[in-house]
C-alpha positions as CSV (number, residue, x, y, z in Angstrom):
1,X,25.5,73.1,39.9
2,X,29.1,71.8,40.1
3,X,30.5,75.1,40.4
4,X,27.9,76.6,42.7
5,X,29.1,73.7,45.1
6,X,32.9,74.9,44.6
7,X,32.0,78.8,44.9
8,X,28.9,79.4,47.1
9,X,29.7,76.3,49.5
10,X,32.2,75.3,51.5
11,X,33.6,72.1,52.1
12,X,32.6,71.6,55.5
13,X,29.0,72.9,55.0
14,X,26.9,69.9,55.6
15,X,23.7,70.7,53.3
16,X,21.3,72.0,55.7
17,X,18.9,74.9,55.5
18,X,21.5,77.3,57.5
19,X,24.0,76.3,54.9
20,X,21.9,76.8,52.0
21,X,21.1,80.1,53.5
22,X,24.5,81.0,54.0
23,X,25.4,79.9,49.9
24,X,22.9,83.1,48.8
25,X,25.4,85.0,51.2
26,X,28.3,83.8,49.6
27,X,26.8,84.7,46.5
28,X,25.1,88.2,47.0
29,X,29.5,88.8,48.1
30,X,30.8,87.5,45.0
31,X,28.1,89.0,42.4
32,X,26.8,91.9,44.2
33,X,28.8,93.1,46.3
34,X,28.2,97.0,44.9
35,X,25.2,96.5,43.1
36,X,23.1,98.9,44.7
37,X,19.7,98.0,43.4
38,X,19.5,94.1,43.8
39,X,22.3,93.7,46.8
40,X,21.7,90.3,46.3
41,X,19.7,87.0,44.9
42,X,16.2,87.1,44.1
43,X,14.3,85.6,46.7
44,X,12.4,83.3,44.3
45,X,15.5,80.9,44.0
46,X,15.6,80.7,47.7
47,X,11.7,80.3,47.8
48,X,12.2,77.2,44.9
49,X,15.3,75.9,47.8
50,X,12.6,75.8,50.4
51,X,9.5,74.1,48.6
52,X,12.1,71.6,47.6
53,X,13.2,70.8,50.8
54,X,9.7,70.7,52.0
55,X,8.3,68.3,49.8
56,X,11.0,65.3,50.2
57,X,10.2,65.7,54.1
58,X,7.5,65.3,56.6
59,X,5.8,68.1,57.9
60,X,7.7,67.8,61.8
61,X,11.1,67.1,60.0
62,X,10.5,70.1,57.7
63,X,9.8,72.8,60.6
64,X,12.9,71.4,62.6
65,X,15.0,72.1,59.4
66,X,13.2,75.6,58.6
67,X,13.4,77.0,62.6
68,X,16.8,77.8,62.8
69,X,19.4,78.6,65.4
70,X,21.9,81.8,65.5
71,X,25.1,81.5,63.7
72,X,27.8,81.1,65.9
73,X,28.6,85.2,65.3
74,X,26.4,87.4,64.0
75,X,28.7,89.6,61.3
76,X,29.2,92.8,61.4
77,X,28.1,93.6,57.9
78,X,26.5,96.9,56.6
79,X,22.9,98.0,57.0
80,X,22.1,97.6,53.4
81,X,23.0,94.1,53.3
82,X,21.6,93.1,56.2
83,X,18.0,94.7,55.1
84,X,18.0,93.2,52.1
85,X,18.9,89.5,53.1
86,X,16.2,90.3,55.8
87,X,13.4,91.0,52.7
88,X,14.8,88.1,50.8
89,X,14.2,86.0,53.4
90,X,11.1,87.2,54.5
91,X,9.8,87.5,51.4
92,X,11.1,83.7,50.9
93,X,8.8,82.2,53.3
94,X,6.1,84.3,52.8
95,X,5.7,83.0,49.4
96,X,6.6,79.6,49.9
97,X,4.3,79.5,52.9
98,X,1.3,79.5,50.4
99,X,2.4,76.7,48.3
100,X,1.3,73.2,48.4
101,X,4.9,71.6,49.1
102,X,4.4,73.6,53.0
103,X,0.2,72.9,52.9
104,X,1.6,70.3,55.8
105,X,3.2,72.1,58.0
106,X,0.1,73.3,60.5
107,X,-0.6,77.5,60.5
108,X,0.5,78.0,64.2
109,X,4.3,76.3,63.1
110,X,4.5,78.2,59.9
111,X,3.3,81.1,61.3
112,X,6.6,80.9,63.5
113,X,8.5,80.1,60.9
114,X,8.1,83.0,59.1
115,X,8.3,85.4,62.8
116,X,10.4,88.3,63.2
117,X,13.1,86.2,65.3
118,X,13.2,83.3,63.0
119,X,13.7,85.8,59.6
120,X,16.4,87.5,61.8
121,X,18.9,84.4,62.6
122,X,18.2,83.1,58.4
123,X,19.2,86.4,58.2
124,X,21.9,86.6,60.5
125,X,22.9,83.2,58.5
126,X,23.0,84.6,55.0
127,X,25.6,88.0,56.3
128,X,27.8,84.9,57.7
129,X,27.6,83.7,54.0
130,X,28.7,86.9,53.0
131,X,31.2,87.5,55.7
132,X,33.0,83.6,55.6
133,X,32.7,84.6,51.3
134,X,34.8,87.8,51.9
135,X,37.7,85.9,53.7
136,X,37.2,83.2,51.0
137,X,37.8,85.2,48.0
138,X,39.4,88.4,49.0
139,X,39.2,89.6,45.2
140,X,35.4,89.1,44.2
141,X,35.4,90.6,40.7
142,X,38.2,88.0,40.0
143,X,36.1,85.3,41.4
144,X,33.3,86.0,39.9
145,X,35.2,86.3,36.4
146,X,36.7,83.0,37.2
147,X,33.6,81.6,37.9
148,X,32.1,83.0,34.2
149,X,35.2,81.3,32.3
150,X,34.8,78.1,34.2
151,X,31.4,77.9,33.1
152,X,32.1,78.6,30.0
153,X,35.1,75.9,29.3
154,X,33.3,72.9,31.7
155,X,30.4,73.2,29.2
156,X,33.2,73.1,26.1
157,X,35.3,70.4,28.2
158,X,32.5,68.5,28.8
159,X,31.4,67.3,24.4
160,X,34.8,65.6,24.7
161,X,35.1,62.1,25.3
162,X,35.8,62.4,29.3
163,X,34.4,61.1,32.0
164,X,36.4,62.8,35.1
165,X,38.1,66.7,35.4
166,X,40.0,67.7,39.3
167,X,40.7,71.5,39.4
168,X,42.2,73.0,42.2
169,X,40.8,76.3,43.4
170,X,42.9,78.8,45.2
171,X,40.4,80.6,46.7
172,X,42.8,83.5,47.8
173,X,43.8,84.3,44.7
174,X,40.8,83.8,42.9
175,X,42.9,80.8,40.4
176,X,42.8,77.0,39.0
177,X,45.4,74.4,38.3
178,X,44.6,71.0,36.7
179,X,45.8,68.3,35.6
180,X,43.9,68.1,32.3
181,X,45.9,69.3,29.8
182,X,42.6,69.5,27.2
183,X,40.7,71.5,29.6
184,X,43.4,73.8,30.0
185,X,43.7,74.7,26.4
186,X,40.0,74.9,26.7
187,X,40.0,77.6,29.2
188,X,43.2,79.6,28.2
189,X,40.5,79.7,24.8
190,X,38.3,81.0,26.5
191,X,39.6,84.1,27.5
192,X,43.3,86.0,29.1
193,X,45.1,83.4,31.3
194,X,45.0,86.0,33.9
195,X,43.0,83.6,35.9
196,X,45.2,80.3,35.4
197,X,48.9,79.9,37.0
198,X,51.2,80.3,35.1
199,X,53.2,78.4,37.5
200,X,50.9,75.5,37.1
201,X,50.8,75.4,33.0
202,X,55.2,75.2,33.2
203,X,55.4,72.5,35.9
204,X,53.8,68.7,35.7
205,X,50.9,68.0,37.8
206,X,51.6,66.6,41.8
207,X,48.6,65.7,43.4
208,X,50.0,66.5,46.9
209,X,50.1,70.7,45.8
């Protein structure tokens, strides 16, 4: 969860539907950017994001967070991805619709919901995921490599007797500094330091880099 925070959100996303929409975006960029039979997430973990929201909410507060507005751009991304964030989204709804978490929202506002112009702007949100993801991490095969070996030494850092771990992402290059000496050991373990500057290992930690 941590590190889908780091990766699939930015830091001025504010947690609403739009940005949630946006993280499968970010996501379908850094792990599927060429796979050309899935082009993306399932839609089931975005259908699990909506019941979720629903069921903490009442149903007027629910339908204001669900009808969204365009993004301030609609990207320029290519056909393929935009039709398939356009079925995962549909598809999405359409599921979650039935559920009993969305059972309060009436038919007439779910059945705008999940309309052709409301699918198009979450749409429209998730390929400004993807395009904001592509200026993020210019090198997504890196990222996503970083991402693996992070998971990996966070679960191994995590059995030692430690309470608190700062890394510094630089999202250009698709690298991490810390401070944590342990949990650098940890992930040069791991794997090739390919992914950790060198730089950073040689020189003592300043909080203000």
């Amino acid at each position: 969860m941590v590190l889908h925070d780091v990766f699939h959100h930015a830091s001025e996303d504010d947690g609403s539907m739009a940005c949630e929409i946006m993280s499968y975006g970010t996501q379908a960029w850094i792990e599927h950017h060429t796979d050309e039979l899935h082009l993306g997430v399932s839609y089931d973990e975005l259908s699990a994001v909506i019941e979720s929201t629903a069921e903490s909410r009442a149903a007027a507060e629910a339908i204001a967070i669900f009808k969204l507005a365009p993004p301030p751009i609609h990207p320029s991304i290519e056909e393929r991805f935009l039709s398939r964030f356009k079925e995962i989204v549909t598809q999405a709804f359409q599921e979650s619709a039935l559920t009993e978490s969305l059972a309060k929202i009436p038919d007439i506002e779910m059945s705008s919901i999940c309309d052709e112009p409301n699918l198009d702007r979450c749409a429209a949100w998730m390929s400004f995921g993807f395009t904001r993801a592509q200026e993020r991490f210019p090198d997504p095969e890196a990222t996503r490599e970083l991402f693996n070996r992070l998971h990996t030494a966070m679960k191994k850092w995590s059995k030692l007797d430690k309470t608190d771990l700062l890394i510094i992402l630089d999202e250009r290059r698709s690298t991490v500094t810390s401070p944590d000496i342990d949990f650098v050991d940890i992930l040069l373990g791991c794997c090739p330091d390919e992914n950790l500057s060198h730089e950073a290992q040689e020189q003592p930690f300043s909080p203000s880099a």
